[in-house]
VOGU-3710 file (C-alpha; in Angstrom, 3 decimals, decimal comma):
1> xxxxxxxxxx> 272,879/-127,319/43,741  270,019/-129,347/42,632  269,757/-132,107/40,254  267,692/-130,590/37,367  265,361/-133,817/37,088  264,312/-132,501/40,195  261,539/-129,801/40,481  260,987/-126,676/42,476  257,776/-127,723/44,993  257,479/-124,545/45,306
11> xxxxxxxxxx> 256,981/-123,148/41,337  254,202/-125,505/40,436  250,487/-124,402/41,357  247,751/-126,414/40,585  244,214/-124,884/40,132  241,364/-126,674/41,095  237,538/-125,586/40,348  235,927/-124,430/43,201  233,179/-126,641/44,548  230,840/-123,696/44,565
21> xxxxxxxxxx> 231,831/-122,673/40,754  231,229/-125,629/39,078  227,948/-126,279/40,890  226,998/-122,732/39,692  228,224/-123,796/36,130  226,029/-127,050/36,439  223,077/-124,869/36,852  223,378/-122,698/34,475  222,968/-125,552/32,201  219,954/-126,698/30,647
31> xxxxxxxxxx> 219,049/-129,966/31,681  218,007/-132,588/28,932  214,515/-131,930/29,428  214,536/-128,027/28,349  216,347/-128,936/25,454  213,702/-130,988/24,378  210,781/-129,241/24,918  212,828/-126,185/23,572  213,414/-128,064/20,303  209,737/-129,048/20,309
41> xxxxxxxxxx> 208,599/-125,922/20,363  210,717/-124,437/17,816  209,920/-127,543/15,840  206,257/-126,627/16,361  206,510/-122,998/15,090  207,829/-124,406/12,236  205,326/-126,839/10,903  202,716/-124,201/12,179  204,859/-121,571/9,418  204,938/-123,798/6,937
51> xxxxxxxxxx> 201,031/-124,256/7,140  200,450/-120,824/6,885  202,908/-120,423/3,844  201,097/-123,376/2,374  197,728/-121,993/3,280  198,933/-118,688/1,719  199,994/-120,202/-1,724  196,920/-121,518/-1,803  194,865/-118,727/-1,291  197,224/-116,678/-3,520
61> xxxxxxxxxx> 196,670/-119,128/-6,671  192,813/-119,137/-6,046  193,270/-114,871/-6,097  195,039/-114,896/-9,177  192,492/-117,732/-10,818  189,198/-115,108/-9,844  191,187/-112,419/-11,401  191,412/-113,873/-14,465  188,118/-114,897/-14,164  186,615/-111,728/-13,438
71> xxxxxxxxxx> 188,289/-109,815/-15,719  187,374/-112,377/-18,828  183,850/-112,087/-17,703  184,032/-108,193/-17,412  185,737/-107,748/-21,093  182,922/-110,309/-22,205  180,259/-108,304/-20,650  181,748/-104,856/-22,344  181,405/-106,311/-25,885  177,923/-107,932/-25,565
81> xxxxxxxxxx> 175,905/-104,701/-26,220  178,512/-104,899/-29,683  176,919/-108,128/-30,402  173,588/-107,678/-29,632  173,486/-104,474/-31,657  175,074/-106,618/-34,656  172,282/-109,032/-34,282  169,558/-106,393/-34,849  171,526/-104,743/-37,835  171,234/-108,330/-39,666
91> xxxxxxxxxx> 167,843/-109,248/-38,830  166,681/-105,640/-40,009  166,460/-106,788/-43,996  163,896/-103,912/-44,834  166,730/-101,182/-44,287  168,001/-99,016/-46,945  171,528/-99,329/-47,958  172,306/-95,990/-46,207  170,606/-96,998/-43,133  172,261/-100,190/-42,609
101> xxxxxxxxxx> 175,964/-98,344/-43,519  174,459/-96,068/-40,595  174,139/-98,971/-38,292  177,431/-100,827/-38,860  179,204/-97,223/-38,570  177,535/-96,785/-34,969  178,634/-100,417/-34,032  181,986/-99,262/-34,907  181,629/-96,401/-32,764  180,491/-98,019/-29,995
111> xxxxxxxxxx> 183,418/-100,833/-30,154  186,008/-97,843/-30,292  184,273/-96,412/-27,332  185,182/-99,601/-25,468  188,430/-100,408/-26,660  188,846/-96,609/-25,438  187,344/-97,421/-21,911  189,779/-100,257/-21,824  193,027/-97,654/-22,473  193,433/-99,848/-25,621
121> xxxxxxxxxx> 195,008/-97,651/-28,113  195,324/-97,971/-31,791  198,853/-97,111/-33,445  200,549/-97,682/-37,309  199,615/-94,334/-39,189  201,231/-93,303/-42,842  203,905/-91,115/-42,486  204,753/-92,325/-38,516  208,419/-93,067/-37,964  208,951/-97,004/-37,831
131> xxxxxxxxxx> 209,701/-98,688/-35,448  210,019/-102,444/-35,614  209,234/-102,770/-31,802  206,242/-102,113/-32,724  205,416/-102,005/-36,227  205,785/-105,450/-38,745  207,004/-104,606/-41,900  205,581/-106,874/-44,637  206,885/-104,211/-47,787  209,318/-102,065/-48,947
141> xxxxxxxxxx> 209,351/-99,249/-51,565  211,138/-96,837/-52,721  209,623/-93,392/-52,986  210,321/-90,187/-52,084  206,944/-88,929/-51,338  207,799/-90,166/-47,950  210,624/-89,698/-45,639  213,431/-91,828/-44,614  212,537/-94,981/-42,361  208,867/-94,252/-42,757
151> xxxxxxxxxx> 205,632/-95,809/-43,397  204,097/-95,728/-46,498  200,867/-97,636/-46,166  198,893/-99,394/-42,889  197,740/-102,958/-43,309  196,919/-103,519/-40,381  196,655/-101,326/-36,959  198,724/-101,770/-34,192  197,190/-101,667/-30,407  198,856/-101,370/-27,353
161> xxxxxxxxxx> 197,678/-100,991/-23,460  200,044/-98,408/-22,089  203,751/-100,093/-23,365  202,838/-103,523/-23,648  201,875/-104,185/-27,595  198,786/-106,724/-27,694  198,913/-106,617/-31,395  201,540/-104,705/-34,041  201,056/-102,543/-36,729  201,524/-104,763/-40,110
171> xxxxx> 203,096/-102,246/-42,509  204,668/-101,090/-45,663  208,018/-98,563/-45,114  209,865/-96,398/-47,274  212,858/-95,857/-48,455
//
């Protein structure tokens, strides 16, 4: 029998890479070199992207500033005709009293007819349900003319483009 601090030649195999695999391994590899110039082009198509996005913020705040811009200037340019028509219902001194009423009535007109053109729309009518979204109460009575958790009397009107309140309604509710 054998001593057991001896060992089996026979059991132990040791593996050694093939010459040809590990020269096929080596050239699968990039070298050095591609790594670079791969990094420097992905490191190029960044700073390129972040120009653009730059570039694009930019542009984007410049949009947004001409917006504003343009849409000042076009509200402007609505009410002119307003003022203008103002300016010959004061120099016109001669008028009768009916007259002038006459002429400050079809101002009005014409200034609803723009707020209207503008989907500006008035709210804050007696008897409306309130609703302090919307509405600013400034009184309170008691009376039973009216119905619950309603106004009583408009101070001041209310408008609103589509849901977003520009001004509310300052108002007096009941009960």
């Amino acid at each position: 029998m054998a001593n057991n601090n001896e060992v089996d030649n026979q059991d132990i195999q040791i593996e050694t890479p093939d010459v040809e695999e590990s020269q096929t391994l080596e050239q699968e590899l990039p070298t050095v070199e591609e790594l670079q110039k791969e990094l420097d082009e992905k490191n190029e198509q960044y700073l390129r992207l972040a120009a653009e996005y730059d570039n694009f913020r930019k542009r984007s705040q410049k949009e947004k500033e001409c917006i504003y811009s343009d849409a000042r200037a076009m509200v402007i340019s609505e009410i002119l005709p307003v003022l203008d028509n103002y300016d010959r219902a004061s120099e016109n001194v001669d008028s009768s009293t009916e007259d002038y009423k006459k002429g400050v009535d079809m101002i009005f007109s014409q200034f609803i007819e723009i707020l209207e053109k503008m989907d500006v729309e008035s709210f804050g009518k007696p008897n409306d349900e309130f609703d302090p979204n919307i509405h600013n109460a400034v009184m309170h009575i008691e009376d039973d003319d009216f119905g619950e958790n309603s106004i009583a009397e408009v101070f001041l009107k209310g408008y609103k483009i589509g849901d977003k309140v520009l001004r509310p309604a300052m108002v007096k509710v009941a009960n």
